[in-house]
C-alpha positions as CSV (number, residue, x, y, z in Angstrom):
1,X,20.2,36.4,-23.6
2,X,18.9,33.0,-24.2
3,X,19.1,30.0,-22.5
4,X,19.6,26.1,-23.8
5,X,18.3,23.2,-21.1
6,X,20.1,20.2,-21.2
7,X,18.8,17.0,-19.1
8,X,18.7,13.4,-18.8
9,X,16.6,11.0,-17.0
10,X,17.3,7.9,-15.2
11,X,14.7,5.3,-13.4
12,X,15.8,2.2,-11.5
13,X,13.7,-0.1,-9.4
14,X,16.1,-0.2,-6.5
15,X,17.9,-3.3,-5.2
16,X,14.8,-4.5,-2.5
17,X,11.6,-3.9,-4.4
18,X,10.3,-6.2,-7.1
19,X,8.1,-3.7,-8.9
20,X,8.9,0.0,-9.9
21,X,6.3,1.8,-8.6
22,X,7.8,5.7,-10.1
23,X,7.3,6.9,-13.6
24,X,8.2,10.3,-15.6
25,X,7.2,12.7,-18.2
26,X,10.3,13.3,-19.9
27,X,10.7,15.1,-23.8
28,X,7.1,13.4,-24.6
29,X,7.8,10.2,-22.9
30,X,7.2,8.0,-20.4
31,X,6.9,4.4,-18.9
32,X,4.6,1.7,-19.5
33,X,3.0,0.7,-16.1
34,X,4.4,-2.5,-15.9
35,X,8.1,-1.8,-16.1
36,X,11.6,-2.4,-14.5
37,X,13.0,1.3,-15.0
38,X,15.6,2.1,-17.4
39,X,18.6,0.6,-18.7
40,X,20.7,4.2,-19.6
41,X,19.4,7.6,-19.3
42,X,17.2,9.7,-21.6
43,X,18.9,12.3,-23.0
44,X,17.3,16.2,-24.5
45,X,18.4,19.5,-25.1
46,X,16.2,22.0,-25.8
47,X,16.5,26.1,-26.4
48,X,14.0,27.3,-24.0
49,X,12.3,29.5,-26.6
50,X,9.3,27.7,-25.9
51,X,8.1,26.1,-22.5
52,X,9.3,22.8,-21.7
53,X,7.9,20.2,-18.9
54,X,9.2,17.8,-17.1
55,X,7.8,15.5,-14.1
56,X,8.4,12.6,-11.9
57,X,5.9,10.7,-10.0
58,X,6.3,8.3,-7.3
59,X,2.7,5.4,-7.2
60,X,1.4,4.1,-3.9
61,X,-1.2,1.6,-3.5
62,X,-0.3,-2.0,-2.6
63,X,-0.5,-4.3,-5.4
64,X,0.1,-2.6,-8.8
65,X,-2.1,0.2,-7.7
66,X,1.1,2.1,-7.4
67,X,2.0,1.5,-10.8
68,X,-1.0,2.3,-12.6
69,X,-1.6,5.4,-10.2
70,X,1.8,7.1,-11.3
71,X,1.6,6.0,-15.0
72,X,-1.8,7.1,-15.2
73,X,-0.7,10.8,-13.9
74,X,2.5,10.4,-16.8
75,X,0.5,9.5,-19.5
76,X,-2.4,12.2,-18.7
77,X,0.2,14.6,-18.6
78,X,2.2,13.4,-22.2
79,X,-1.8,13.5,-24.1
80,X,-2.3,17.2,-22.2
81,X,1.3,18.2,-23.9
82,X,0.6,16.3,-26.7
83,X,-2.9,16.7,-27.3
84,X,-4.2,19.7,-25.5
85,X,-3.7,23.4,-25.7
86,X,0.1,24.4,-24.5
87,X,0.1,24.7,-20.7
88,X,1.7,28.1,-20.4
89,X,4.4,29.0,-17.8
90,X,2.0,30.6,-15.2
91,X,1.3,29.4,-11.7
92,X,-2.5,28.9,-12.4
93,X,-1.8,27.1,-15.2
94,X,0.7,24.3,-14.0
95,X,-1.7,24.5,-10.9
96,X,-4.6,23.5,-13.1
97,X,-2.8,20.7,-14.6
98,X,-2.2,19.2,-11.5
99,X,-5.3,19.1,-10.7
100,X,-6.3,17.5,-14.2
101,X,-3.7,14.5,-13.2
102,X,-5.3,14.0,-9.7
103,X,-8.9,14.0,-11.6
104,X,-6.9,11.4,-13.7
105,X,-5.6,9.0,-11.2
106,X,-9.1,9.4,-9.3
107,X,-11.0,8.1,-12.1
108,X,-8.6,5.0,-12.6
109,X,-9.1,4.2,-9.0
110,X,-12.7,4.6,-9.3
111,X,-12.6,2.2,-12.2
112,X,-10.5,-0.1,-10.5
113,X,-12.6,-0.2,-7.1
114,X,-10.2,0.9,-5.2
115,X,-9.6,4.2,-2.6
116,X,-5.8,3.0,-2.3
117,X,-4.4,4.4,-5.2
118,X,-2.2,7.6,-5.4
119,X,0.8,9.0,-6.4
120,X,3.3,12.0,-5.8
121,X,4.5,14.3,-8.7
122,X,7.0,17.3,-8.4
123,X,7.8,19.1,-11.7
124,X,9.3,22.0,-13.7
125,X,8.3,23.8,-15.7
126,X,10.9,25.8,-17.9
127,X,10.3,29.0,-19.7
128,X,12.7,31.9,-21.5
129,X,13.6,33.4,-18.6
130,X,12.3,31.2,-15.3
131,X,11.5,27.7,-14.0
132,X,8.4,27.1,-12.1
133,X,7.8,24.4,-9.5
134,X,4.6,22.5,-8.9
135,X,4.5,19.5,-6.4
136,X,2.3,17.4,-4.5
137,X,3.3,15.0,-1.5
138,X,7.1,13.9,-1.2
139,X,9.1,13.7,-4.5
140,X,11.0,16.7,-4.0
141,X,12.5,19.6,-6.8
142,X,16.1,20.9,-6.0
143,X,18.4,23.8,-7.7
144,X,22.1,24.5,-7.6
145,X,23.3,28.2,-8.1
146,X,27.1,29.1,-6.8
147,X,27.3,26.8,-4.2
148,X,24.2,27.1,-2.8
149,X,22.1,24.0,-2.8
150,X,18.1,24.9,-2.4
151,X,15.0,22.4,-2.0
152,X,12.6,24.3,-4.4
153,X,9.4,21.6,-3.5
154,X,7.5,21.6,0.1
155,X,7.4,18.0,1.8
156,X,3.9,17.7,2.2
157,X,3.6,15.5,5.0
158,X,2.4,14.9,8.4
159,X,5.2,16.7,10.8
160,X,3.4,16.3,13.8
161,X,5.4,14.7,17.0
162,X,5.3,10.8,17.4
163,X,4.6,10.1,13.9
164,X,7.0,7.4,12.7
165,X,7.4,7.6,9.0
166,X,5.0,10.8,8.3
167,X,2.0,10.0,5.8
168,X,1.3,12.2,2.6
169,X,-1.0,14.8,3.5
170,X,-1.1,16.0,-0.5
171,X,-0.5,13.3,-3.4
172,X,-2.8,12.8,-6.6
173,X,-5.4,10.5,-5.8
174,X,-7.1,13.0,-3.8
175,X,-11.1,12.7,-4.4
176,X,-11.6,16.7,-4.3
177,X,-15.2,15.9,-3.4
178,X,-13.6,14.6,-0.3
179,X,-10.2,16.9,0.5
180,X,-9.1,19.9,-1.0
181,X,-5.9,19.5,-3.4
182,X,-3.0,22.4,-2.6
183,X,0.0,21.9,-4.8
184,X,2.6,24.1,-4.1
185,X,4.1,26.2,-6.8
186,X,7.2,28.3,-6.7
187,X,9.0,30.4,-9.4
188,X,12.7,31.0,-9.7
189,X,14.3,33.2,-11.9
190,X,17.0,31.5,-14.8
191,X,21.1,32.2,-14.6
192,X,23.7,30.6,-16.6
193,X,25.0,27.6,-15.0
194,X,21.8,26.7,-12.6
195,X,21.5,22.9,-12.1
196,X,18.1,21.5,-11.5
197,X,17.0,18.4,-10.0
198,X,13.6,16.1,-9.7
199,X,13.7,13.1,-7.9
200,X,11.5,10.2,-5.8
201,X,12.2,9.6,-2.2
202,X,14.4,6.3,-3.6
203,X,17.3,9.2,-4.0
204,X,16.5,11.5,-1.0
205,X,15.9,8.5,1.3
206,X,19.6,7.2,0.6
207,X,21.2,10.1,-0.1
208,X,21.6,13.8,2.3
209,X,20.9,17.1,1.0
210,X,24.8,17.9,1.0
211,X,25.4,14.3,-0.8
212,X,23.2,14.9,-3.3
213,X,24.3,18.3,-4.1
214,X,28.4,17.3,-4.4
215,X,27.4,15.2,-6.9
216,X,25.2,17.8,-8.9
217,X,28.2,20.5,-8.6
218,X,30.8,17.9,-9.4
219,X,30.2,16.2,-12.9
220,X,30.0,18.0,-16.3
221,X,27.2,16.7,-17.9
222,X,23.1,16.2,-17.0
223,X,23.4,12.5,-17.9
224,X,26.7,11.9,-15.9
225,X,24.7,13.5,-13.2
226,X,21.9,11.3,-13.2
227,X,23.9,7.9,-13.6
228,X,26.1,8.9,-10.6
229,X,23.4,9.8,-8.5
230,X,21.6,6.6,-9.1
231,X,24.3,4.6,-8.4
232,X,25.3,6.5,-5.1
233,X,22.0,6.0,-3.8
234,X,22.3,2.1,-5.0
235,X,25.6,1.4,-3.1
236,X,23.9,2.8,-0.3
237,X,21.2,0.0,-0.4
238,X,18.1,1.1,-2.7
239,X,15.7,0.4,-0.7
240,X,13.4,1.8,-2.9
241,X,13.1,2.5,-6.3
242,X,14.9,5.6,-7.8
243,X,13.9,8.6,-10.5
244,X,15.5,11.4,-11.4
245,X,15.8,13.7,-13.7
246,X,18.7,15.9,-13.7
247,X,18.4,19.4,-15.6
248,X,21.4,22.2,-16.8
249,X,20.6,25.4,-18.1
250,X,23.1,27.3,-20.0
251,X,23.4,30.5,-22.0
252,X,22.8,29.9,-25.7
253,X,25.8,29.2,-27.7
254,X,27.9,28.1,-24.1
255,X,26.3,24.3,-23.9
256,X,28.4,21.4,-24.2
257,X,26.0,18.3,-26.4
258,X,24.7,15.7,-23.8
259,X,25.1,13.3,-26.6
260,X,21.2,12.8,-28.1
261,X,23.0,9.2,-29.3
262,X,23.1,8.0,-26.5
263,X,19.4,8.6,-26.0
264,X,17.5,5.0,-25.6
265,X,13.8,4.4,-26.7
266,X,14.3,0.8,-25.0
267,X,11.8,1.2,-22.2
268,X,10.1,4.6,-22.8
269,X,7.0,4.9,-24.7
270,X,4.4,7.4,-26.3
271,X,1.5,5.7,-25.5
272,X,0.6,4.2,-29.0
273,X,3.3,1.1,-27.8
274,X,2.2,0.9,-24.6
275,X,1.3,-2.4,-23.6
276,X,-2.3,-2.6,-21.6
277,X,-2.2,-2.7,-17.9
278,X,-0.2,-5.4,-16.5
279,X,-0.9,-8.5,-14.6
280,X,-1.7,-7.1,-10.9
281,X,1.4,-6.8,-8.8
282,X,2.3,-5.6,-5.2
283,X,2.0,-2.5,-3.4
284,X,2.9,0.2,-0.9
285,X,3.0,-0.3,2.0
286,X,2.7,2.4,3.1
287,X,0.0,3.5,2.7
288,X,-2.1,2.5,2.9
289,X,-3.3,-0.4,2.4
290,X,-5.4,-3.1,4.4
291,X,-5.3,-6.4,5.6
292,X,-5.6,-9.0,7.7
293,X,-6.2,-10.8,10.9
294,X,-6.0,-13.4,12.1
295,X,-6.5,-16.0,15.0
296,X,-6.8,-19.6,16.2
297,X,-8.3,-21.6,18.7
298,X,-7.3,-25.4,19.4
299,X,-10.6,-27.3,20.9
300,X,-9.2,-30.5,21.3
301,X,-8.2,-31.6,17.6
302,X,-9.6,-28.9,15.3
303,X,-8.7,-25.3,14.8
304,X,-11.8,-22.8,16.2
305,X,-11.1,-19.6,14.1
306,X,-8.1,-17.5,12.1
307,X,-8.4,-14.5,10.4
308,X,-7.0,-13.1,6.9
309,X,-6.3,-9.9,5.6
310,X,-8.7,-7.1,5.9
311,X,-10.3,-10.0,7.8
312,X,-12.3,-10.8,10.7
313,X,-12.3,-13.8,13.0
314,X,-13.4,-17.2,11.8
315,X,-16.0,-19.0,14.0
316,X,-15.4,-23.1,14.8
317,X,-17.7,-25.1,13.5
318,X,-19.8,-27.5,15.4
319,X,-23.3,-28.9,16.0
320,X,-24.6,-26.3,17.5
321,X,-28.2,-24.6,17.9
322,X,-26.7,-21.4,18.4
323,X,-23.7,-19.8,17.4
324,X,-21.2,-18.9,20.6
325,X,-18.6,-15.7,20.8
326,X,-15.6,-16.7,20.1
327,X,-12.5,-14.6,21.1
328,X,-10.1,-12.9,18.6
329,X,-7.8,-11.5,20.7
330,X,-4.5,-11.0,18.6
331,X,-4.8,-9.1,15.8
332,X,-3.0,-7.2,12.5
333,X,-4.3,-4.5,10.0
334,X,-2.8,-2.8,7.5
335,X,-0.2,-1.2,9.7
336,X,-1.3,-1.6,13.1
337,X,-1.6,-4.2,15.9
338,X,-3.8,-5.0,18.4
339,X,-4.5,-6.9,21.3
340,X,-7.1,-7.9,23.4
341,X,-6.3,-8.5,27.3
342,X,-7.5,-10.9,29.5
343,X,-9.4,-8.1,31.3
344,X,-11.1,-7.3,28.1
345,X,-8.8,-4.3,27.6
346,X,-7.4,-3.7,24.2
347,X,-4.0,-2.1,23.2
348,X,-3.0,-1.2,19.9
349,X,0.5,0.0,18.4
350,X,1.7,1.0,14.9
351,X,-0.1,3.3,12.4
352,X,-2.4,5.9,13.7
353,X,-3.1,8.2,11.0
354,X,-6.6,8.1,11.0
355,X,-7.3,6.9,15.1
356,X,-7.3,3.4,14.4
357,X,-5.4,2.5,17.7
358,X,-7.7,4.6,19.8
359,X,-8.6,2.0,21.8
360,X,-7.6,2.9,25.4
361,X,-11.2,3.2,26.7
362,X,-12.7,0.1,25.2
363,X,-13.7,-2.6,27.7
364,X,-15.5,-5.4,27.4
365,X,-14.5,-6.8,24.4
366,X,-14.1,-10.1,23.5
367,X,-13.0,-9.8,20.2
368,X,-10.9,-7.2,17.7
369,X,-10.4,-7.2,13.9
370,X,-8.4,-4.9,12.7
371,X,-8.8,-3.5,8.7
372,X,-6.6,-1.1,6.8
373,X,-7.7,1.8,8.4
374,X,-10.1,0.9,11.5
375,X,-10.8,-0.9,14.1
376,X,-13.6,-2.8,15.2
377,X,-14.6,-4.4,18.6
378,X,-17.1,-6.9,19.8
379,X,-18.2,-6.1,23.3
380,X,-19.8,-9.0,25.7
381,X,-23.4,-7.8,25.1
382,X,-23.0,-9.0,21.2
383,X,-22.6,-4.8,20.4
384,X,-20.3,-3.6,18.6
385,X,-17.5,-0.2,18.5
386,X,-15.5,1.1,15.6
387,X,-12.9,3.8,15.7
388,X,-10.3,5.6,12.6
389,X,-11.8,6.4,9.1
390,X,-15.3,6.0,8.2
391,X,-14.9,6.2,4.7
392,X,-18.4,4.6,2.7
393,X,-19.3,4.1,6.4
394,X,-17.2,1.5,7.5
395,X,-17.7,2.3,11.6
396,X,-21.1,2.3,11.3
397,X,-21.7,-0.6,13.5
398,X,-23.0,1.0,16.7
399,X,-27.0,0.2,15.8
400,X,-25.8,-3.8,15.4
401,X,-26.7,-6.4,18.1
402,X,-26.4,-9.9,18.7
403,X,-22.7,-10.5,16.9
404,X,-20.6,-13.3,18.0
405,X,-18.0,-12.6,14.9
406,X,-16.6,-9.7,13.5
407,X,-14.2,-9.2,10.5
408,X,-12.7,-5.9,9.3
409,X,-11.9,-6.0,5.1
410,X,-9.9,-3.1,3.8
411,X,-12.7,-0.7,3.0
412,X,-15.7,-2.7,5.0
413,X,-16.7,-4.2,7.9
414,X,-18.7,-7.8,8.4
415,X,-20.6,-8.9,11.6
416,X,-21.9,-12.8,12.1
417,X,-25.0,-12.8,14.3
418,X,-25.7,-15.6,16.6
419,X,-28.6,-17.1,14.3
420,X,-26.3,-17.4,12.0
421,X,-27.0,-14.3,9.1
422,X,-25.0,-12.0,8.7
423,X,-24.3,-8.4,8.0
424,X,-21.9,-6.0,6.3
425,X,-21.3,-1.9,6.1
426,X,-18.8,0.2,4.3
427,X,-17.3,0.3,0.5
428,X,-19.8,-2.2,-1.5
429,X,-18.4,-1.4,-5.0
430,X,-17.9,-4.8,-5.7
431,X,-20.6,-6.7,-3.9
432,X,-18.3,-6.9,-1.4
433,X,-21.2,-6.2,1.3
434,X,-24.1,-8.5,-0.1
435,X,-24.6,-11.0,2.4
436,X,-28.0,-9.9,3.5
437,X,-29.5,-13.2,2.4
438,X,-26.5,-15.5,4.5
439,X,-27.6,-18.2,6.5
440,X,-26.2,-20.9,8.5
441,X,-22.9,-19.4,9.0
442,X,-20.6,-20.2,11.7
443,X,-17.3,-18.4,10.3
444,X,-16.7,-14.9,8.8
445,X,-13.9,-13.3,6.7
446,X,-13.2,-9.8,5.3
447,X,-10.5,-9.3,2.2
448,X,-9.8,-6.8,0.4
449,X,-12.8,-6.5,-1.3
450,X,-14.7,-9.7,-0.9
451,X,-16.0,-11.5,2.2
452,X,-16.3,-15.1,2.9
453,X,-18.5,-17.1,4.9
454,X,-18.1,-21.1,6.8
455,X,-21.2,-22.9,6.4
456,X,-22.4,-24.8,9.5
457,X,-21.6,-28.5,6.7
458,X,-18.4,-27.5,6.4
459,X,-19.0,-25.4,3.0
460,X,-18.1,-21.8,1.8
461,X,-20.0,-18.9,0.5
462,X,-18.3,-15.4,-0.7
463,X,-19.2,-12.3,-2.6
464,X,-17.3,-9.5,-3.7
465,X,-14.2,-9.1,-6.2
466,X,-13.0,-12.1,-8.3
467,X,-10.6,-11.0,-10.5
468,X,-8.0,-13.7,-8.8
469,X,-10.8,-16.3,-8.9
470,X,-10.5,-15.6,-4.7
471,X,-14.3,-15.9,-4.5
472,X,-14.2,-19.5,-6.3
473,X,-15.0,-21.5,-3.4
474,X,-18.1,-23.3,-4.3
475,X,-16.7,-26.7,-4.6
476,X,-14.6,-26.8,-0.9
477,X,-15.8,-29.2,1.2
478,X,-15.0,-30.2,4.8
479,X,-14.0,-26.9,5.8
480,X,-13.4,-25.6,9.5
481,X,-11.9,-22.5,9.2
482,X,-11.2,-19.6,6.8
483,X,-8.7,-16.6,6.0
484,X,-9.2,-13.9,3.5
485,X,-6.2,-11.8,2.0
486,X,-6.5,-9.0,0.2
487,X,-7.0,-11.1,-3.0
488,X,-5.9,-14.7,-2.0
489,X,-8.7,-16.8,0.1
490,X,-7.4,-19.6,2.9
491,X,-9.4,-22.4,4.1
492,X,-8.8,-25.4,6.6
493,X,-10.0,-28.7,6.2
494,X,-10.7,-30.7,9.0
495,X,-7.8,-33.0,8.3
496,X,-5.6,-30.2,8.6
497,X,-5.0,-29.9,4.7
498,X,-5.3,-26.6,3.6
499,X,-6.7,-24.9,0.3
500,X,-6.1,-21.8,-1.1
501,X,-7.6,-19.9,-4.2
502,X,-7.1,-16.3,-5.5
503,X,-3.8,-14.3,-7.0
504,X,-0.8,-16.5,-6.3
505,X,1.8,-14.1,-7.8
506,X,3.8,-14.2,-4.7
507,X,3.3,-17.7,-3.7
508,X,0.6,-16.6,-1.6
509,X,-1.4,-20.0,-1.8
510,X,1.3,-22.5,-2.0
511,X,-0.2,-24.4,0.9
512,X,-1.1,-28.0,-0.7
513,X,1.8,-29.4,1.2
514,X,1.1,-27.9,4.5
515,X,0.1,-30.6,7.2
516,X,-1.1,-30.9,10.3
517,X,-2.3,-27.2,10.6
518,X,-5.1,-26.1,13.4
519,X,-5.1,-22.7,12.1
520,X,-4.7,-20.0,9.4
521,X,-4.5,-16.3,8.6
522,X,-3.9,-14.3,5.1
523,X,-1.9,-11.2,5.8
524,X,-1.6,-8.8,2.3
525,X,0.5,-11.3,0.0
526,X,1.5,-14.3,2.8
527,X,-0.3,-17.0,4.4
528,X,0.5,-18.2,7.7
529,X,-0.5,-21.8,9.0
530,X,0.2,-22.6,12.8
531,X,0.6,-26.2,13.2
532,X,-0.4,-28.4,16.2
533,X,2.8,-28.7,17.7
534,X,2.9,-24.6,18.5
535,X,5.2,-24.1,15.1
536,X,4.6,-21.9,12.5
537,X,5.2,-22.1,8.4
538,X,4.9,-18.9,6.1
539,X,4.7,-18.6,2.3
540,X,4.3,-15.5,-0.4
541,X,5.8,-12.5,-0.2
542,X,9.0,-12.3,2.5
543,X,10.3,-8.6,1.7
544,X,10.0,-7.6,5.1
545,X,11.0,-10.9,6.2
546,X,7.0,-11.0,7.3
547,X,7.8,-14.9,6.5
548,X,10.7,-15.8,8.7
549,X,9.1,-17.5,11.5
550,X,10.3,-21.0,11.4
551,X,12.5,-20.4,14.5
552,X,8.9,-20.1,16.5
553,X,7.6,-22.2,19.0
554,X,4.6,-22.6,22.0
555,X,2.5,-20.6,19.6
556,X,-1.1,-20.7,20.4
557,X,-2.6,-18.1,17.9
558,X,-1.4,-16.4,15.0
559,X,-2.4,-13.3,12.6
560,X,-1.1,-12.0,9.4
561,X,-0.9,-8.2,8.5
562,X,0.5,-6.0,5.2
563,X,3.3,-7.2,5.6
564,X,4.1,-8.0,9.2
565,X,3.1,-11.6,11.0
566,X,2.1,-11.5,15.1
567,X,2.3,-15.0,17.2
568,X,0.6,-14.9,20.5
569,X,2.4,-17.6,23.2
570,X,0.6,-19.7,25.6
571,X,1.8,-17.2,28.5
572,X,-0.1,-14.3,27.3
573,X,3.0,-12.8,25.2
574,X,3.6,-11.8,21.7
575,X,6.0,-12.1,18.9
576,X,6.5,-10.4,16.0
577,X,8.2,-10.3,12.6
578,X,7.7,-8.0,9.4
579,X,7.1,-4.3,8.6
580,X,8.0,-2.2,11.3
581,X,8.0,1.5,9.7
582,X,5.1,2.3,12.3
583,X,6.2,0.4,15.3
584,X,3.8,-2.0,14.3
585,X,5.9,-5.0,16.0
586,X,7.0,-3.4,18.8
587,X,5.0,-6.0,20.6
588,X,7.8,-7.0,22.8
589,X,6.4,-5.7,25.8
590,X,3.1,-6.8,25.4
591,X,1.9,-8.9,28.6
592,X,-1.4,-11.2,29.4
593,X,-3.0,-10.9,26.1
594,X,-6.1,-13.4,26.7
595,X,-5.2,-17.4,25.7
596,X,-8.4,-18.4,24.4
């Protein structure tokens, strides 16, 4: 007996996200990486004589790094089928073409500069008599026989007790020279009637197992299916964006048409129409990520230092002979917090993935800069201690001495000596570390992937990407302080004006009317300004609601993170608004953080 497969695919960005981050292999197809999902379902039916694919993939990244991450892994996979030999219906086989789209999206971060991009992908593939499954991280494969509702993928993520949201311990993206790839593949034999499903964490974040499969068992058709499953998990709130593709397998001769008419082209591609890769857009969260920090001190009428995303602490400016520590003592990474007591304790809360918030034993310190996915300290003695990954080697700071300033970017880690040079470790694709030949700098800050440095005469060096023109600082002038997002760049003038170069997609530098301002601090896509009167103003992204501080007063210091903004009082405590996923601003507690 043979078998038909009818199914129909449906992608919507969600009612809270701005970008669509998912993509699909679907009958040959799939979306351009700049996209806003589908208007109406694709539509196929195919007699399994031969093997047919299908996938979905969910991108993660920050910025459109998510985008191009799961679009790369569609498209590789439509020129395989397209191109290649057939991929035959055997576990080694759909095994090896994982791997082949995690070689793919590893090379397009590598082009891009970035370790931050990745992206999940479940799929099926059908065959005369069986479907295999092959996924990687949390896009999960369902079936339907009888009644009986089974998850057919494995969740790969970190289960292990206290962990918040749990991280992706398998996704494409994977460097294999770094971490071995496992994709999980199962087989399942075919029966008349079977209903299969593949879908992003959109649907299965909305919607419960037992939801999800009254609605499979419950309408006729594959594209009925998808449209109502979509729209259940968009009256529930789609938070995120939503794929799936919904699959029907009947015995040759029995299937009812899914009506091919009804297929649209509209927003599905074969590569020849795909437009190149679109203007750079916003990412994950999750994930990973990196960001900012960022702090302020008032010495009379100017501001002494802030912090930006990925960044370090800003030095104050002054007619000095030598360069003094100055304490950074609230700050935000990617997807942690941290916070520097008057004891010269730290504490730390939020994401912990990698032992960025292992900070319990530190003492001493006198200043913290958290980046993406470390965290770096500045001990009285002018040493310095790192902890969480050490990826290109950025916690490699334990030979350094003399340091009055640190700043930690998303991938590396800057230190300001007291003479006033400088010096950088970690990921240096882009420059990003070159600051061997600094001098005369009073202020440090650490993006994404550039740094930027104050100039004792009020001027401003960087290095490092400048694909946003964030590094086009040459012509500021009166400068006393400096911020650094991931790829936006903050300064202060002395007149409390502020300036701000770099991508503005978000609003992210609309600062030109901000007055009165003593100090700064880029977090991922927002800039935050504390003024002199101990309020705060916000611009650029607000989909956390990282921006909604107005209501804030007595603030003394501020700092910016992904996507979640800290504000330390004058009595030591701390306030918080923005991403909380990781308990990131569960700062409520927090007592006698030092008032510089």
């Amino acid at each position: 007996m043979g078998f038909v497969l009818e199914a129909a695919c449906l992608c919507n960005t969600g009612r809270i996200r701005r970008n669509n981050e998912d993509n699909f292999y679907f009958d040959g197809r799939c979306l351009p990486a700049d996209n806003n999902g589908l208007d109406s379902p694709l539509t196929m039916t195919a007699e399994l004589d031969h093997t047919v694919h299908l996938a979905v993939f969910d991108g993660m990244g920050g910025e459109n790094f998510g985008e191009l991450a799961s679009f790369g892994a569609a498209d590789r996979m439509r020129v395989l089928l397209a191109e290649g030999e057939p991929v035959p219906a055997e576990r080694g086989a759909v095994a090896e073409m994982a791997q082949e789209l995690n070689r793919a999206v590893v090379k397009k971060g590598k082009d891009l500069l970035t370790e931050r991009m990745g992206s999940t992908m479940v799929s099926f593939c059908f065959s005369a008599q069986a479907v295999l499954t092959c996924n990687l991280g949390d896009s999960r494969a369902y079936a339907l026989r009888g009644g009986e509702f089974t998850q057919l993928s494995e969740d790969h993520v970190d289960t292990r007790p206290g962990v918040k949201k749990a991280p992706l311990t398998q996704h494409l993206g994977i460097d294999p020279e770094n971490f071995l790839l496992e994709p999980t593949v199962t087989e399942r034999a075919l029966r008349d009637g079977d209903r299969y499903l593949l879908c992003s964490d959109g649907l299965t974040d909305m919607l419960s197992d037992s939801e999800i499969a009254a609605i499979l068992s419950g309408t006729a058709t594959a594209r009925e299916c998808a449209e109502k499953l979509v729209a259940a998990a968009l009256k529930r709130g789609g938070r995120d964006n939503i794929t799936v593709i919904v699959c029907r397998v009947c015995s040759d001769g029995k299937t009812e048409q899914v009506g091919a008419a009804a297929e649209t082209e509209k927003k599905a591609f074969a590569i020849g129409s795909l437009p190149a890769f679109a203007a750079w857009k916003r990412y994950w969260p999750i994930l990973a990520g990196a960001l900012g920090l960022l702090l302020l001190l008032v010495l009379g009428y100017t501001v002494g230092f802030t912090n930006g995303l990925f960044a370090g602490r800003q030095e104050t400016v002054g007619n000095i002979e030598r360069i003094e520590p100055i304490s950074a003592t609230l700050a935000a990474g990617a997807a942690h917090t941290v916070g520097l007591r008057s004891d010269g304790s730290v504490v730390a809360l939020g994401w912990n993935d990698y032992g960025q918030c292992n900070v319990d034993g530190w003492r001493d310190i006198v200043a913290v800069a958290p980046g993406g996915f470390h965290t770096v300290g500045l001990q009285s003695d002018g040493s310095v201690v790192a902890v969480g990954y050490n990826g290109s080697g950025r916690c490699e700071v334990s030979g350094w001495t003399d340091i009055v300033a640190i700043a930690a970017g998303g991938y590396h880690t800057v230190g300001l000596r007291s003479d006033g040079s400088v010096v950088a470790t970690g990921l240096n694709t882009s420059g990003q570390c070159d600051v061997s030949d600094w001098r005369d700098i009073v202020a440090i800050a650490a993006g994404g992937y550039h740094t930027v440095g104050l100039k004792r005469d009020g001027t401003v060096v960087s290095v490092g990407a400048n694909g946003y023109g964030q590094c086009d600082v040459s012509g500021w002038r009166d400068i006393v302080a400096i911020a650094a997002g991931e790829h936006h760049t903050i300064g202060l003038k002395r007149d409390g004006t502020v300036v701000a170069v770099g991508n503005n997609r978000y609003g992210q530098c609309d600062v030109s009317d901000w007055r009165d301002i003593v100090a700064v601090a880029a977090g991922d896509i927002h800039t935050v300004g504390l003024r002199s009167d101990g309020t705060v103003v916000a611009v650029g992204d607000n989909e956390y609601r990282q921006c909604n501080v107005g209501g804030w007063r007595d603030i003394v210091a501020i700092a910016a993170g992904g996507d979640h903004t800290l504000g330390l009082r004058s009595d030591g405590t701390v306030v918080a608004v923005g991403y909380n996923e990781y308990g990131e601003c569960n700062v409520s507690s927090w007592k006698n953080i030092r008032v510089s």
